[in-house]
N, C-alpha and C positions, 0 to 999 in steps of 0.2 A: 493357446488356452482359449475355452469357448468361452463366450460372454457368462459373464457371473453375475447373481441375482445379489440385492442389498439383503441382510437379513429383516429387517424391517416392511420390505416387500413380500416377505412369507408370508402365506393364508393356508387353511385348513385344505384348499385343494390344491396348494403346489405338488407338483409332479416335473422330474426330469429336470431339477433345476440341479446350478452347478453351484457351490460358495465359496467363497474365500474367507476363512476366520481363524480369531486364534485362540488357543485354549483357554481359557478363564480360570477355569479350575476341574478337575477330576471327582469323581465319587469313587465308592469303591465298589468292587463288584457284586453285585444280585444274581442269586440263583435266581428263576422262577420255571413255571411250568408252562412249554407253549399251550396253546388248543388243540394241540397233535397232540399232548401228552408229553413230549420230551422235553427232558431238563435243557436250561440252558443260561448262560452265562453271559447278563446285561451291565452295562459301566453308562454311567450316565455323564457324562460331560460336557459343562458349559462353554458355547464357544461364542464369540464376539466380533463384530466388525465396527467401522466407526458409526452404523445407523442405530445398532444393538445387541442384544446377546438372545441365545436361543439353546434350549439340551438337544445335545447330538445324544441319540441312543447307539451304543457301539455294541457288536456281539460279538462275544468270544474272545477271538484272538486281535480280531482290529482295537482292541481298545489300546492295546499296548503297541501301539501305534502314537496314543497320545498322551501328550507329558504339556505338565503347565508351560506358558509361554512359546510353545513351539506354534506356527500357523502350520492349518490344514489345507486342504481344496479337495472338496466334496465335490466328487463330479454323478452328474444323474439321479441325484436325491430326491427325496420325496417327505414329504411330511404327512403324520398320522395325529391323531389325537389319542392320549391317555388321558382316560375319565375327563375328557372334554379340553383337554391341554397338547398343545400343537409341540409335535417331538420332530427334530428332524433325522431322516434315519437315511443308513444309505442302501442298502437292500442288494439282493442279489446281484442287479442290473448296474448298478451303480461300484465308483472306487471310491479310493481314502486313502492321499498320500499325505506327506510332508513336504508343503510350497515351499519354493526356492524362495520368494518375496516375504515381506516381513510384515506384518499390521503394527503397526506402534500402536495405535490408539483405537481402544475398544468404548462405545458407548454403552455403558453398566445402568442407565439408567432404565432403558425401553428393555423388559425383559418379555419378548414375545411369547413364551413359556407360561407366563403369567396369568394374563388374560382364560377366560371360559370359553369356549365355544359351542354350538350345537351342533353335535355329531348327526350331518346330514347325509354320511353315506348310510342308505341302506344295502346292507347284504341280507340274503336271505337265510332265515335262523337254519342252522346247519340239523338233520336229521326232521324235517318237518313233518313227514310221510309224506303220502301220496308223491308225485314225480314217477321215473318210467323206470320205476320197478329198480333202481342200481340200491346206493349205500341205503337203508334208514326205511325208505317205504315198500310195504308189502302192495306190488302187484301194479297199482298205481291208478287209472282212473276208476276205475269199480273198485275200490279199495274198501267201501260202507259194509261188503257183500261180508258175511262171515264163513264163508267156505274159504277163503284163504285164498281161492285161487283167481283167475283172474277173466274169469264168466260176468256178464251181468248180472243184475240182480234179479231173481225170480219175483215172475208176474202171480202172485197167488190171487187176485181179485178174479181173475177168468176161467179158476175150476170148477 
């Protein structure tokens, strides 16, 4: 097993981290809608190790993976912020099993979930226009011209 991060070592920009924690407690499952549009099926679950506790976002099917008291190990995880709150998730890249080793004792008091953060990844707003002409913008640097297509703008001052 690779080296495992404490959960009290999580920040808004961990990436590829591995943990070892144990369940806390379960929610129950949320539909919501991605940004793709497709439905999909969120379990939020509290898990703990002796630094702290923090929500694993589980999708689909991995939730049922997790039952109270059982330890996990999140390998390749990453953490996101919901409305400015650090989730840790395991994402494509990443697993979620059920560790052979055991946590007795979870620190319930440090709940990294907790805390506000400023959302300092910028992505760029999806559909902005302009760009080289793919999803969203018409045509793309001459994009002002209203002929649509993708000519400069006509010089009328020199007729």
């Amino acid at each position: 097993m690779e080296e495992t991060t404490k959960i009290k070592d999580l920040t808004p920009e961990s990436r590829r981290v591995n943990v070892l924690a144990k369940v806390v407690s379960k929610g129950e499952p949320k539909q919501i809608q991605t940004r793709f549009g497709e439905e999909k099926s969120v379990t939020e679950v509290y898990i703990g190790d002796d630094t702290g506790k923090i929500i694993l976002s589980l999708w689909g099917e991995q939730a049922g993976q997790a039952s109270e008291d059982k330890t996990l190990y999140i390998e390749n995880g990453y953490i996101s912020l919901v409305r400015g709150h650090m989730r840790l998730n395991v994402g494509k890249y990443g697993s979620l099993k059920v560790a052979e080793e055991e946590i007795s004792e979870v620190n319930e008091e440090l709940d990294m979930s907790e805390a506000e953060h400023e959302n300092t990844f910028r992505r760029r707003p999806f559909n902005s226009g302009g760009g080289g002409g793919g999803r969203g913008g018409r045509g793309g640097f001459y994009n002002n011209n209203r002929s649509g297509g993708n000519r400069p703008p006509r010089d009328d001052f020199n007729d």
